[in-house]
C-alpha positions as a printed Julia matrix, in Angstrom:
117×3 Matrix{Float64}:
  -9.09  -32.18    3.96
  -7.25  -29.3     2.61
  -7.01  -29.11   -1.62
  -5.59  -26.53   -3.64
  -6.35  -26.91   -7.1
  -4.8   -25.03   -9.93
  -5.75  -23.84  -13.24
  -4.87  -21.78  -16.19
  -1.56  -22.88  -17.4
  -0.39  -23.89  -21.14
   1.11  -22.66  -24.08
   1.72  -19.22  -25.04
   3.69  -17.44  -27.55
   6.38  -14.9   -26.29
   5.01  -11.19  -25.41
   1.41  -12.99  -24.77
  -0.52  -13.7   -21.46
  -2.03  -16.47  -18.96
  -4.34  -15.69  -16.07
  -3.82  -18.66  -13.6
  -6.5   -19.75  -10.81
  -5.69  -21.73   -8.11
  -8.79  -22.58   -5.56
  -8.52  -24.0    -1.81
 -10.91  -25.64    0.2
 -10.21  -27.11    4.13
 -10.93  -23.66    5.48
  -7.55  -22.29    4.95
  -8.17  -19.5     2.89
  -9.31  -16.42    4.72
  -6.16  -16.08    7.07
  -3.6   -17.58    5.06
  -0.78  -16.21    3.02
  -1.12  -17.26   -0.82
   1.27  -17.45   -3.44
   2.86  -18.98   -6.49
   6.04  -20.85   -6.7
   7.57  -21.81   -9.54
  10.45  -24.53  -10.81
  11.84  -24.26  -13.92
  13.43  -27.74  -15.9
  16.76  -28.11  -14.03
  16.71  -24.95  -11.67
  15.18  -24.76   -8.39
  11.76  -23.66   -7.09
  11.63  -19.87   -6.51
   9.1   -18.0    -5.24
   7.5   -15.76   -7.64
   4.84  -14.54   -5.99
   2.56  -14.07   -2.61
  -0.43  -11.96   -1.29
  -0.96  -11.74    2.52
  -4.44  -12.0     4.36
  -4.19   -8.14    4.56
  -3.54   -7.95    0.79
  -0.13   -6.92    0.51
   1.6    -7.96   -2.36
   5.46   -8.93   -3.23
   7.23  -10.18   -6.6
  10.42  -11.66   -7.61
  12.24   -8.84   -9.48
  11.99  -11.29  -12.51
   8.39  -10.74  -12.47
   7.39   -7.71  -11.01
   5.58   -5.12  -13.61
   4.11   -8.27  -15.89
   2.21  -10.32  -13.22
  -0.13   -9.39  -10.63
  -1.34  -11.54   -7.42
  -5.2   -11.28   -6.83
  -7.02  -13.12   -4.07
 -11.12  -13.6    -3.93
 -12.03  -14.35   -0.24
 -15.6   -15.22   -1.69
 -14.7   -17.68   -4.38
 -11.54  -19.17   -2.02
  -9.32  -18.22   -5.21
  -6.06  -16.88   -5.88
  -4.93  -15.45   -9.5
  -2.13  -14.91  -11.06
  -2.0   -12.71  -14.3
   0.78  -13.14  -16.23
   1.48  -10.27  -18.91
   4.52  -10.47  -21.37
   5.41  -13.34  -20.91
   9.3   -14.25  -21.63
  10.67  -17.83  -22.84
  12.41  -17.72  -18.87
   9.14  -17.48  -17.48
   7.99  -21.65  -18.21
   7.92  -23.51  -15.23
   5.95  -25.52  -13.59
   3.78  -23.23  -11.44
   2.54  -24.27   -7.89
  -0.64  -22.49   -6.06
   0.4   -22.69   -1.95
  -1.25  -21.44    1.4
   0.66  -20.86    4.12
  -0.85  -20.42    7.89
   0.97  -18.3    10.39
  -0.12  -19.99   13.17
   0.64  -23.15   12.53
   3.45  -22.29   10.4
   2.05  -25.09    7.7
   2.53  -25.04    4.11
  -0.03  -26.31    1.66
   0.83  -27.31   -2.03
  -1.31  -27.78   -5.43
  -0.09  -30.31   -7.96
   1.5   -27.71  -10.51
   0.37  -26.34  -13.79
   2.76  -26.31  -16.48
   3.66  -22.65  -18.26
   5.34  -22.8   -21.62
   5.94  -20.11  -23.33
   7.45  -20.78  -26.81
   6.84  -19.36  -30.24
């Protein structure tokens, strides 16, 4: 059975920073596409993040230059730091894996990002 299981999230003043974890297990890591969405209270889920199998890396404009997208093939984890973080940047955040072949999505259950003074 294929899990994704985040980690990480919680309360953080403005200008401060998270580091969130999110780690699969099924055998869907090494091939998949990883990434973070993310849903704000009353907006819709955007992608904010994603790292290929290859490595490459792309950001929402919103985030790119605070958070970075890390994968460890070894430990089945993907991270996301999250530097400087803004008030618009709480959301729930949601680790997924995505497999080309197959063209199948794979969802955690959400960590919740707050970031409030």
């Amino acid at each position: 059975q294929v899990t994704l299981v985040e980690s990480g999230g919680g309360l953080v003043q403005p200008g401060g920073s998270l580091r969130l974890s999110c780690v699969a297990s099924g055998g869907i890591f090494r091939g998949n596409e990883l990434g973070w969405y993310r849903q704000a209270p009353g907006k819709q889920r955007e992608l904010a993040a994603f790292i290929t199998s290859g490595g490459d890396t792309r950001y929402v404009d919103s985030v790119s230059g605070r958070f970075t997208i890390s994968r460890d093939n070894a430990k089945n984890t993907v991270f996301l730091q999250m530097n400087s973080l803004k008030p618009e940047d709480t959301a729930v955040y949601y680790c997924y894996a995505f497999t080309p072949s197959t063209r199948r999505f794979y969802w955690g259950q959400g960590t919740q990002v707050t970031v409030s003074s």
